[in-house]
N, C-alpha and C positions, 0 to 999 in steps of 0.2 A: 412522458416528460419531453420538452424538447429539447433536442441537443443542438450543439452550432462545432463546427469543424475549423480549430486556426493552428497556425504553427507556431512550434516553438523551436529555435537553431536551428530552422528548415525540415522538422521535423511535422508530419501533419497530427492530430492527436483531436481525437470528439470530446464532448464532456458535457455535464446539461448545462444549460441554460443560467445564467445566476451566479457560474462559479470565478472562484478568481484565478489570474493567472498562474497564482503559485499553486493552488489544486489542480490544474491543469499541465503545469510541469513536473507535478507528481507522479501525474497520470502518465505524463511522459517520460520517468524514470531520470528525472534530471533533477539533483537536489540544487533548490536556491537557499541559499543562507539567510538565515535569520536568527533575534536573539527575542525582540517582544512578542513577536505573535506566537501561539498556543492555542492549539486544538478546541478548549475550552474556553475560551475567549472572544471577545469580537478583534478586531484589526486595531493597534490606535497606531501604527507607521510610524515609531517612534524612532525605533534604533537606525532605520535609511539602510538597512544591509541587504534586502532584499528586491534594492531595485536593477529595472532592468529597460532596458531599447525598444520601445514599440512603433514601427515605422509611421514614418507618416508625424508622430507626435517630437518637440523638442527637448523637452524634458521627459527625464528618467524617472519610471513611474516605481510605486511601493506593489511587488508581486502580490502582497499579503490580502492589500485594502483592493488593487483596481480590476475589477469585474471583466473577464474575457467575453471577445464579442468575434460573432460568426467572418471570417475573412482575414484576421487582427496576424500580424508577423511581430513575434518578438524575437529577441535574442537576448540571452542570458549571460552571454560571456566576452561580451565585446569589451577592448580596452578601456573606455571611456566607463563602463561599467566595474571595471578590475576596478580601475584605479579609485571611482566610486567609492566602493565598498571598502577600499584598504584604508583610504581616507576617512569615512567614518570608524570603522574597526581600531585605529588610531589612537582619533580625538576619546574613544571611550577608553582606550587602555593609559592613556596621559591622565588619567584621573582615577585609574584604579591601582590598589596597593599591589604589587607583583610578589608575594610573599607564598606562592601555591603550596609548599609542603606543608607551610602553618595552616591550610586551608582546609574545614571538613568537610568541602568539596572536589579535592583535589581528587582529581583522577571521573570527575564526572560534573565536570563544568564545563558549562555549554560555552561562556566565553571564549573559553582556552577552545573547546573542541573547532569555533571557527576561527578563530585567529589562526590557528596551523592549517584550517581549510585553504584561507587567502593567502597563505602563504608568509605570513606577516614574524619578520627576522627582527627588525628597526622600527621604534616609535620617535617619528620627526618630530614629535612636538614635547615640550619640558612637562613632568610631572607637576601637576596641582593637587594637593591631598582634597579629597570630600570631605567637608566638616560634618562633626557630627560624633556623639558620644556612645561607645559600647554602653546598648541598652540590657542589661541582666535583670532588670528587676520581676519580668517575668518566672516564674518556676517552670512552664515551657518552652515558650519562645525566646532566643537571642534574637538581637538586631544589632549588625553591626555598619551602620550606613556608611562608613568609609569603600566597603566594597561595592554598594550600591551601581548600577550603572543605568537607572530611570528606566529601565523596560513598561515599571506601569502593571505588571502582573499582580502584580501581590496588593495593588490599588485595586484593581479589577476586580481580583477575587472575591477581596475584604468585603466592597459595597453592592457588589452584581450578583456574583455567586452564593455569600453568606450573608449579604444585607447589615452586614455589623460597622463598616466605616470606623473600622480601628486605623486605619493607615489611608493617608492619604496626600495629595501633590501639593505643597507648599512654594511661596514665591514666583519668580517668571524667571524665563532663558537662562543662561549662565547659573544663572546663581538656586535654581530650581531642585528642590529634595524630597526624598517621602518623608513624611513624619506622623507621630499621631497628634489627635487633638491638642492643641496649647503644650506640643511638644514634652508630654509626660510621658513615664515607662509605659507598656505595654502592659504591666502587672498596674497599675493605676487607672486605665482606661478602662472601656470595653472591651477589652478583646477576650473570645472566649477561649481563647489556647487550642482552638481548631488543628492548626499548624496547616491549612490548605496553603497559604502564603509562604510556607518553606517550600510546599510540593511543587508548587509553580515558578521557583526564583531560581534563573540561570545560574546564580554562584552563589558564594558565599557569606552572602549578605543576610541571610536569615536561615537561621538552623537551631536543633532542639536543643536545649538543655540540659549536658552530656550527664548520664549518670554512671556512666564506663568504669570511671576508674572509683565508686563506689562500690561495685560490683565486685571488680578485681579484689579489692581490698577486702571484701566479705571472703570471697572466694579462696581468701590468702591465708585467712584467720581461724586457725584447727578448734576455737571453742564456739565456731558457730557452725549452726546446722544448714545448709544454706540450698532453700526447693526453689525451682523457677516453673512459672506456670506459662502456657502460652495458647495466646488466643487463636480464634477460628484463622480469620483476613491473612493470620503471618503463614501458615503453612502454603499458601497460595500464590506467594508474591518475593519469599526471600530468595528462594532459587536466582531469582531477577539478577540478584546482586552475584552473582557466581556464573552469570551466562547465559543460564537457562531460558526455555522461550517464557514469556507472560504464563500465566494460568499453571503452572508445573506444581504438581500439588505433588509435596519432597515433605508429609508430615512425620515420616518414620526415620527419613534421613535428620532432620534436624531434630531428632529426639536424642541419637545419637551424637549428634556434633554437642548438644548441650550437654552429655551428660560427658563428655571429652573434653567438656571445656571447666569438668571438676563439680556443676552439681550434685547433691548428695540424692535428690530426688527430679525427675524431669515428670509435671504433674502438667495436667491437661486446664483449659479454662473452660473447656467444654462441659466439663464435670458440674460449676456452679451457672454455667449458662440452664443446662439441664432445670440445675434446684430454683433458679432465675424466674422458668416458665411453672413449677409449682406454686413457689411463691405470689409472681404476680399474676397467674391464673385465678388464682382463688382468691385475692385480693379484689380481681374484676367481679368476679362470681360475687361476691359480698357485695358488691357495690350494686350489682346491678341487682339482687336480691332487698337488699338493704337499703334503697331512696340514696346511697352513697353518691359522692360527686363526679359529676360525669359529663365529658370522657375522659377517662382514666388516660393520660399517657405514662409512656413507658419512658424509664430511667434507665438505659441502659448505656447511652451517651454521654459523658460529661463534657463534651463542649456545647451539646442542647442545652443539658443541664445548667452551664453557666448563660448563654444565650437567656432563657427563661428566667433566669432568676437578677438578670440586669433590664433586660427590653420587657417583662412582661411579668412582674413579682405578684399581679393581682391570681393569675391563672395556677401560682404554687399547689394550692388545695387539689385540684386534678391528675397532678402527677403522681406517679406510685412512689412509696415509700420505702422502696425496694431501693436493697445496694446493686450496683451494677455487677455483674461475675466477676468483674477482677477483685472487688473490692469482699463479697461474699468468698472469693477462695481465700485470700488473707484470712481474715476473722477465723474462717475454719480451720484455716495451716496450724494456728496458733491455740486451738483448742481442742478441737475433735481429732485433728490429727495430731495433733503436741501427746494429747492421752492416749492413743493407739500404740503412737510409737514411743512412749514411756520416755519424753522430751517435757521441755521449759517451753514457755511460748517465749521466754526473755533471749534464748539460745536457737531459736527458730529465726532465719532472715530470710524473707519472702521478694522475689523477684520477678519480676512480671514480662514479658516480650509484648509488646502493644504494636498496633498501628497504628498506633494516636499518639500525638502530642500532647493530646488533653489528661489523658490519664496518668501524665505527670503531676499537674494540676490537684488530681481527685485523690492519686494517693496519699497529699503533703495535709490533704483536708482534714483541719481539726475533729469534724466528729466522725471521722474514719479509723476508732482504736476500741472498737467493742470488747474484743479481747484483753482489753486491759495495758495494749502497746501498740504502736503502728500498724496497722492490719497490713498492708506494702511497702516494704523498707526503698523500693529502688523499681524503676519502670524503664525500659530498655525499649525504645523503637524497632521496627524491623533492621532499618539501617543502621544504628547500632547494634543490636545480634552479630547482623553479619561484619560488622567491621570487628569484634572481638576475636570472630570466629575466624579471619583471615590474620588475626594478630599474630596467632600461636598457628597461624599456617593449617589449619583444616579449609580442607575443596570441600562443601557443603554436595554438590552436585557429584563424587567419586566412593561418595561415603556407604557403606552398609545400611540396611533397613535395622531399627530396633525398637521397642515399644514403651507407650508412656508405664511410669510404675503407678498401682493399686492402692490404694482406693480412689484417688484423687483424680487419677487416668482413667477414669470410665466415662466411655460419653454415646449419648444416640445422635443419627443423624439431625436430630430438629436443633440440637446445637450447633452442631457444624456452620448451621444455614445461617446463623446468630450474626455471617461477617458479611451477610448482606443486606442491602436493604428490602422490607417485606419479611427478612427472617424471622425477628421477633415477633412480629405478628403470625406469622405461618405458624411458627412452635408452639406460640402460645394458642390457637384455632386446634392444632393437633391434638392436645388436650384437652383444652374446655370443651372441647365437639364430646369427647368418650366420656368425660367426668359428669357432664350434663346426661346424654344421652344414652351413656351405658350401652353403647352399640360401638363399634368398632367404623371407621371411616372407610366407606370404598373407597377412596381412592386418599393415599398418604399427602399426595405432593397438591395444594391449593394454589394453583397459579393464578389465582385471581389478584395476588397482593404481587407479585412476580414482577421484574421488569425497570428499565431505567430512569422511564417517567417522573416527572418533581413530585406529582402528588396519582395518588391511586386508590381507587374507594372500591369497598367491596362488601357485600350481605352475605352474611353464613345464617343459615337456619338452622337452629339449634334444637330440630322437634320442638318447634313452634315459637322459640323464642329465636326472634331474630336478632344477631348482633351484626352492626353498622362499625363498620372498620374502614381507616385511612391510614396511607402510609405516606411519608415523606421524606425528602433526602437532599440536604442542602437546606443551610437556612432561610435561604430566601424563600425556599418555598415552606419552610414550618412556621416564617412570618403572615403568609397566605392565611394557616390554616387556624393560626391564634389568631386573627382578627374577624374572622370566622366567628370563634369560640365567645371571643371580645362581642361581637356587633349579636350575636344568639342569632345565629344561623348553620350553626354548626349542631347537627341531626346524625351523631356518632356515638358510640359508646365507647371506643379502645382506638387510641392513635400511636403508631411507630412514629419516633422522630426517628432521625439517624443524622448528624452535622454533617457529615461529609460525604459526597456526590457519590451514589453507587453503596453507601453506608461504610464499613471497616474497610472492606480493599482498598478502595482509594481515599483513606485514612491519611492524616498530614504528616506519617510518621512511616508510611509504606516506600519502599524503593522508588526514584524517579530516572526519567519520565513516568506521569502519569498522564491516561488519558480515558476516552468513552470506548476504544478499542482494547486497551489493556485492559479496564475494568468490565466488559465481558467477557473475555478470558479469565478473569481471579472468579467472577460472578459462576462461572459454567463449571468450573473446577470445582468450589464450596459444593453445588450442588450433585456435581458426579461423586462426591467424596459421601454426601447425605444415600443417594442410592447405592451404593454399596457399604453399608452400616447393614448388619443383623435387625438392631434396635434402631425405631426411625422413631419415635414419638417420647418425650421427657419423662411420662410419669411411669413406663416401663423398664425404667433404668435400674439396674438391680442394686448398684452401689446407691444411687438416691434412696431407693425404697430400706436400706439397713441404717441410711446416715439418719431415716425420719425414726425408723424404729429403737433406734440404739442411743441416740441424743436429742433429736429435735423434739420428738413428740409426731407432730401432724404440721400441716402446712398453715403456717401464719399462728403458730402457736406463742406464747410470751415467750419463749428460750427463742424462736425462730426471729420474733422481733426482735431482743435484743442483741442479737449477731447479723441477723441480714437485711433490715431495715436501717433506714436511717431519717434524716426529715433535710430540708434546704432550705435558705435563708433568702429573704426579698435584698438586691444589691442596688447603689445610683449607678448611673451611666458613667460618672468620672467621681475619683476618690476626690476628697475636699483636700 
């Protein structure tokens, strides 16, 4: 590749070809400030904070957007450029509400972190409030556009990233805001409650939809029984929120912190990921046996979920019928477990630690109560955990190792792998491979579905039956792979969606920053946690195999449909 040699503060620094000056003064250890640009992103120069001096040129260019070139002398910190940046840093804080302790980003708002950068004491210019109404009507997403400061991310993501265009840039200059279509809630529109638009937003203009002090109040209440389950993605990424580097896989320590934080049971989601890949294993198997419709995707997403059932309601009949593991541990907590441990499932409160925002969404879902009540009373982000968990003063990262409790805490590594993207499919190829073939897999780990690619295709040979597998992550590319499906050129039998980039780690509900660096660190983690697992493949899980023999029956039996199945509904684009 070629590289070109410029300076930066008289500093000399290589870099290839292509790059921009702000990668370039990365490379030179020199941070330039900025609030819109994101790793994940292309450049749109909006905020002006990261311009700087290129000799030779009169104006002061945007580090983010303009392309360094072999010879090129910039400087970063000249006055003209201070005053620059303090001057735009300003104009954006004269329109934002300064209200930080009310804020659930205080203490990791990127605003505030460069305003203290520039040093900014005094704003010259009079407050103008942001018009614009606290949007609640979401069951995920808040929008609060008075904090808004137009970065343009959360526009980006919605229509680049996820292809959904729930938010987007309304009016000209001055007067210019994000909004959605014809200016409806967020629960009105399309949006499929991703929360990738929380992950990407500088402050606190868009955040989940706190279920905190529902929690507390369960947790407060001596006639409830109250279990929290928690998925693969959180053990990998909450450490984040206490210090620790990216990738710190802390699943014993926060087994601990939750069961300090007064759970009656700390239960694994590993456990119904496990029954997940029995379930829709042999769902495929029947299909591909049975003329069934195909390709089979997996339900394991509910921001896919909703995705597909607003952009693409013709394609329903392909998706499994299968509840996602959070929503299979509920139904179970409330029955199999409710009878084990000589409980009510009415006195049973089920609480979930997600990394999605979406799975706020899926647990408020009407036919989400097999059990005869809410199969999840309450879904906690990763960022909420830890904000509870700092409430009452536990260091998550100081804490003792301890372990999930029995039965519901048993899990093989092909769950684990469930928080990435390719997981699903890998766990579920683990099994179908031995249940077909009744041979044993040389080799456990299938890297063929592996990796951060939008889409990845792969043929497993089943002793002679071949299965044709795709994976995908991000909706803009699971739009790819339905128009595919849509135009009958899609030559697949079993498709992973996953909504969000990298799949559960980088979840819209995981610790931020996020990026394509951190989320190989969560990615590498899940799977060092898979290799050191006894048990690496689902249908050898010794707690599965007594929940089929003690209650279910067998796999996709009538008791199995009516607890872990469920069906979805064709939705419009915008509510009437």
């Amino acid at each position: 590749m070629e590289q070109i040699t410029l300076k930066i503060d008289g500093r000399p620094v290589t870099v290839p070809a292509g790059s921009t000056v702000l990668e370039a003064a990365e490379k030179a250890q020199i941070t330039i400030p900025r609030l819109c640009y994101h790793p994940d992103l292309p450049p749109v120069s909006a905020c002006r904070l990261c311009v700087v001096e290129i000799k030779g040129d009169r104006l002061l260019r945007t580090a983010c957007s303009w392309k360094a070139s072999e010879g090129m002398e910039v400087t970063t910190s000249s006055r003209v450029v201070r005053e620059s940046r303090k001057i735009a840093m300003e104009l954006l804080l004269s329109r934002h509400p300064m209200r930080c302790t009310e804020c659930v980003r205080n203490g990791s708002c990127e605003l505030r972190t460069v305003a203290d950068q520039l040093g900014i004491r005094e704003i010259r210019f009079a407050y103008n409030e942001r018009k614009g109404f606290l949007d609640t009507s979401s069951l995920a997403v808040v929008r609060d556009p008075g904090k808004c400061i137009l970065c343009r991310r959360c526009v980006q993501t919605c229509t680049m990233v996820q292809s959904v265009s729930a938010l987007g840039m309304e009016n000209r200059g001055y007067d210019v805001w994000v909004d959605t279509p014809f200016g409806k809630g967020l629960g009105d529109v399309a949006c499929v409650a991703c929360g990738q638009c929380i992950d990407r937003c500088p402050v606190g203009a868009l955040y989940e939809n706190s279920h905190i002090q529902r929690v507390w109040d369960a947790l407060d209440n001596p006639n409830l029984h109250v279990v929290v389950q928690t998925a693969p993605a959180v053990r990998v990424a909450i450490g984040e929120e206490f210090g620790m580097p990216a990738g710190s896989l802390v699943t014993d320590k926060m087994v601990t912190a939750l069961r300090r934080m007064g759970f009656d049971k700390v239960f694994d989601t590993d456990f119904t990921a496990d029954l997940t890949i029995m379930e829709e294993g042999y769902e495929l198997l029947g299909r591909i046996k049975n003329g069934g419709t195909l390709p089979l995707l997996t339900s394991c997403s509910p921001g896919w979920i909703n995705f597909i059932e607003h952009f693409y309601p013709q394609l329903l009949p392909h998706v499994s019928s299968c509840k996602s593991p959070q929503q299979m541990f509920g139904a179970l907590a409330k029955t199999y477990y409710a009878e084990k441990a000589g409980l009510q499932a009415k006195d049973i409160y089920v609480v979930s630690v997600m990394p999605c925002t979406a799975k706020k969404y899926e647990s408020d879902r009407a036919e989400m109560n097999s059990s005869g009540f809410q199969d999840v009373d309450a879904v906690l982000t990763t960022r909420e955990a830890a904000t509870m968990m700092k409430q009452i003063g536990i260091n998550l990262a100081e804490l003792p190792e301890e372990e999930y409790d029995a039965p519901l805490g048993i899990s093989t590594g092909a769950a684990v792998i469930f928080g990435n993207t390719g997981g699903v499919m890998e766990a579920a190829l683990r099994t179908v491979y031995e249940v077909v073939t009744k041979k044993p897999l040389d080799t456990v780990e299938i890297t063929a579905v592996r990796g951060m690619e939008g889409v990845r295709e792969a043929e497993i040979d089943l002793d002679g039956l071949k299965v044709r597998a795709a994976v995908a992550n991000g909706l803009a590319n699971a739009r790819k792979l339905m128009e595919k499906i849509v135009s009958g050129e899609a030559n697949y039998h079993f498709i992973e969606i996953m909504a969000c980039p990298g799949g559960c780690i980088g979840g819209g509900g995981q610790p931020v920053p996020t990026s394509l660096d951190i989320r190989k660190k969560r990615a590498d983690a899940l799977y060092r946690a898979d290799r050191g697992l006894k048990i690496r493949k689902s249908h050898e899980n010794p707690a599965i195999l007594k929940l089929y023999e003690e209650f279910l029956g067998e796999p996709n039996s009538h008791k199995a449909h009516d607890l872990l199945h469920t069906h979805y509904t064709a939705k419009t684009v915008y509510s009437e």
